[in-house]
N, C-alpha and C positions, 0 to 999 in steps of 0.2 A: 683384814684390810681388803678392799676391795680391788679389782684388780688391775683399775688402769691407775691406782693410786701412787703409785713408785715413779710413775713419768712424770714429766711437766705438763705432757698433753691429755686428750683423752681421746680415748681408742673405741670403738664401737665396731667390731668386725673390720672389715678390711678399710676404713673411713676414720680417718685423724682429726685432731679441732686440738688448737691451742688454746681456745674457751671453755670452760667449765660448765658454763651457763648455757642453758638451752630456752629459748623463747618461744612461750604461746605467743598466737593472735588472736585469740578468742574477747570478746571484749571490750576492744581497740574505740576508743571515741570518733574519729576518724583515720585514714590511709595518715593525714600529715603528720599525726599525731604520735600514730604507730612507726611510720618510719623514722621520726626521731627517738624512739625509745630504743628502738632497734640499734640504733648505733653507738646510744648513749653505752646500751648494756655488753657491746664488742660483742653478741653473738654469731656464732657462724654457720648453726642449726638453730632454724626454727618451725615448728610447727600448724600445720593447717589441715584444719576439717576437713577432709574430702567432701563427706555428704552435706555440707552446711555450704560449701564454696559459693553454689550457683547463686542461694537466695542472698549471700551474705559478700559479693564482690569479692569470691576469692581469687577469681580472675587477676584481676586488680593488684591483691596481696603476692598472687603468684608470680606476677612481672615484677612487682616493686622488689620481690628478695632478688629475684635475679638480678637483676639492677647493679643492685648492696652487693653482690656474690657472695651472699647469705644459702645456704644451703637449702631445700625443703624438706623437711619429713612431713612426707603424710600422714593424718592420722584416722582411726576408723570409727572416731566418737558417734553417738547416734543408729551406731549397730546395736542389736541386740542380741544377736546369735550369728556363731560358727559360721554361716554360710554368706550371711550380710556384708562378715567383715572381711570374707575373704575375697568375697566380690568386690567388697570394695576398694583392696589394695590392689588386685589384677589389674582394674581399672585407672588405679591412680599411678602404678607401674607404667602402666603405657601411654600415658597422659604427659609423665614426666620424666618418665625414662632413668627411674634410679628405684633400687631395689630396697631404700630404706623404709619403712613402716612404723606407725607407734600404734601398735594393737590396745585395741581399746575396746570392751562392751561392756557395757554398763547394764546393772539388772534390772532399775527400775528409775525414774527420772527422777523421785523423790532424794534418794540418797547418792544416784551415783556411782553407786559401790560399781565394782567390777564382780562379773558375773565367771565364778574360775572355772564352772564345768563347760560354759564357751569359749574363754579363752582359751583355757588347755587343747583343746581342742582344733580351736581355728589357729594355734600358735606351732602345732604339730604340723598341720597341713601348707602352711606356710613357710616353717623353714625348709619340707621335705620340698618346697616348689622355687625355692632357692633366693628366699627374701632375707633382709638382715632385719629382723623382729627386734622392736623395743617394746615390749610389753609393761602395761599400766596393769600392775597387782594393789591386791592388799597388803597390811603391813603382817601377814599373816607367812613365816618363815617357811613351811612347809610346802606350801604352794608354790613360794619363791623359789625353791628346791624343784617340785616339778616340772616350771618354766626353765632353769636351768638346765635339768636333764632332756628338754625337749628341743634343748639347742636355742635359745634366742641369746639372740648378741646383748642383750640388754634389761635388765630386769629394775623396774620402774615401780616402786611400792610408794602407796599414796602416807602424807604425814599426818593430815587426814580428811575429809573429803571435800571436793571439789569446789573450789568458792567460797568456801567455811573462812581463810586466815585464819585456822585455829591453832595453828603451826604444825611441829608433830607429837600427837597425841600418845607415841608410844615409843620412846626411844630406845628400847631394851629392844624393843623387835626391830628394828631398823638395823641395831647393832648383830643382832644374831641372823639378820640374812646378809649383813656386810661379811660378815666371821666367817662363813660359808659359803661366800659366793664367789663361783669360778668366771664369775662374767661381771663388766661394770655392774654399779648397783646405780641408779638415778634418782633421786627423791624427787616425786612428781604431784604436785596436788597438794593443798591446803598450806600453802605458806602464805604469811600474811607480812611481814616484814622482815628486816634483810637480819634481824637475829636468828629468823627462825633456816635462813640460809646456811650461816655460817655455822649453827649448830649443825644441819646434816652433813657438811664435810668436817665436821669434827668429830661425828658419829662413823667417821671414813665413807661415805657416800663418794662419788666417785662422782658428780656430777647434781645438780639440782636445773629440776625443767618448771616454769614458773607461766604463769599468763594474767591472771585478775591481779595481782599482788602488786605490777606494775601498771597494766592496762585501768584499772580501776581506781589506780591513786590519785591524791588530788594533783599531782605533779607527777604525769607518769614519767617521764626524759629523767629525771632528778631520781627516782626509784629507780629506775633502770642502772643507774650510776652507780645507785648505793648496792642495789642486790649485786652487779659484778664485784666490786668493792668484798662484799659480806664471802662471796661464793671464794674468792681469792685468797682473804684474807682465813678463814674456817679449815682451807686446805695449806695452807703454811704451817696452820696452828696444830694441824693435825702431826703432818710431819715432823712437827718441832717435837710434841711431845710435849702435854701439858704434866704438872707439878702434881705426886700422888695427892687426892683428900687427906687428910688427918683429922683426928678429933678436936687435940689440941694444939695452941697454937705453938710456933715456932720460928724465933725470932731470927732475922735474915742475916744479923751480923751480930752471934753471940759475945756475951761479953768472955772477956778474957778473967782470968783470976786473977 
């Protein structure tokens, strides 16, 4: 089970949220559009490109969460190595003055993927410099094991890759870095609708971080609605404790002889 799952909140280093739901802004049709999805979805972290801010009105996006008293994470998409992204969170540290981060470098632009011998790397040097690291992994356990021993408050494995909605491609491995992991687990990337939500807190994810799936819908406010809803309902269903499989069937109110 992952580890902030036993609360109602969710814990991320020393930083509490009674929201489950973490939101991108990547995508956003416009500010008015995004700020009603934002509220629709009750997040209280949301996420912004550092290096994309300037060309992209993060300005703009930075004030509006403030606003909301929506939280920021930064994040360091558009990095490609170790020393980009750690420039780039120094930077967004002092910009904004909170030591939260969502580590992110991607290997190549085609897929997306995160690049793990720069993460590991810039994930090492960042918490020793006393940041609370959300790391964007693969669904790949072992890794997720490294980033765990290298201290990040939050281990972030994709469902699968970025803007895909292909949901998560790999549940068994979501499950065995949840099985294993001494830190939240966050499913981050490739959710396309709010089933594919409610399955990763059913998978015990501790949290799911979402941006196109809302931003890109044809009703983004009304997605935002439904994924809080999915993310909500997924972690009830978890705690509840669903019914074993069986082969065969088994009638709910046997007859009597």
């Amino acid at each position: 089970m992952g580890a902030g799952l036993a609360t109602a909140g969710l814990a991320i280093g020393g930083h509490r949220y009674s929201s489950r739901l973490i939101m991108g802004t990547g995508g956003a049709a416009n500010l008015d559009v995004l700020e009603r999805s934002l509220v629709a979805s009750g997040t209280e972290l949301t996420t912004v490109a550092m290096r994309r801010a300037d060309a992209g009105g993060g300005t703009g996006v930075i004030d509006m969460l403030r606003r909301l008293d929506i939280a920021v994470l930064p994040n360091t998409a558009g990095c490609r190595t170790a020393a980009e992204a750690v420039l780039t969170a120094q930077l967004a540290r002092e910009a904004l003055e909170t030591d939260l981060v969502k580590l992110e470098i991607h290997g190549d632009d085609r897929t997306l993927l995160p690049d793990p011998v720069e993460l590991l790397d810039a994930a090492d040097t960042l918490v020793d410099d006393g940041f609370t690291v959300l790391a964007y992994t693969s669904d790949d356990p072992i890794v997720a094991a490294r980033l765990r021993d290298a201290g990040v408050a939050a281990v972030m494995p994709l469902g699968s890759p970025i803007g895909t909605g292909l949901g998560i491609a790999n549940p068994h491995n979501i499950e065995m870095i949840v099985a294993s992991a001494a830190t939240p687990v966050i499913l981050d990337a490739g959710v396309g609708t709010a089933s594919d939500a409610a399955l990763a807190m059913e998978l015990g994810c501790d949290g799911v971080l979402l941006a196109s799936a809302v931003n890109r819908a044809d009703d983004p406010p009304m997605m935002a609605q439904a994924m809080a809803a999915a993310v909500h309902g997924g972690f009830l269903a978890r705690r509840a404790g669903r019914i074993p499989r069986r082969f065969w069937a088994q009638a709910s109110s046997p007859a009597r002889d």
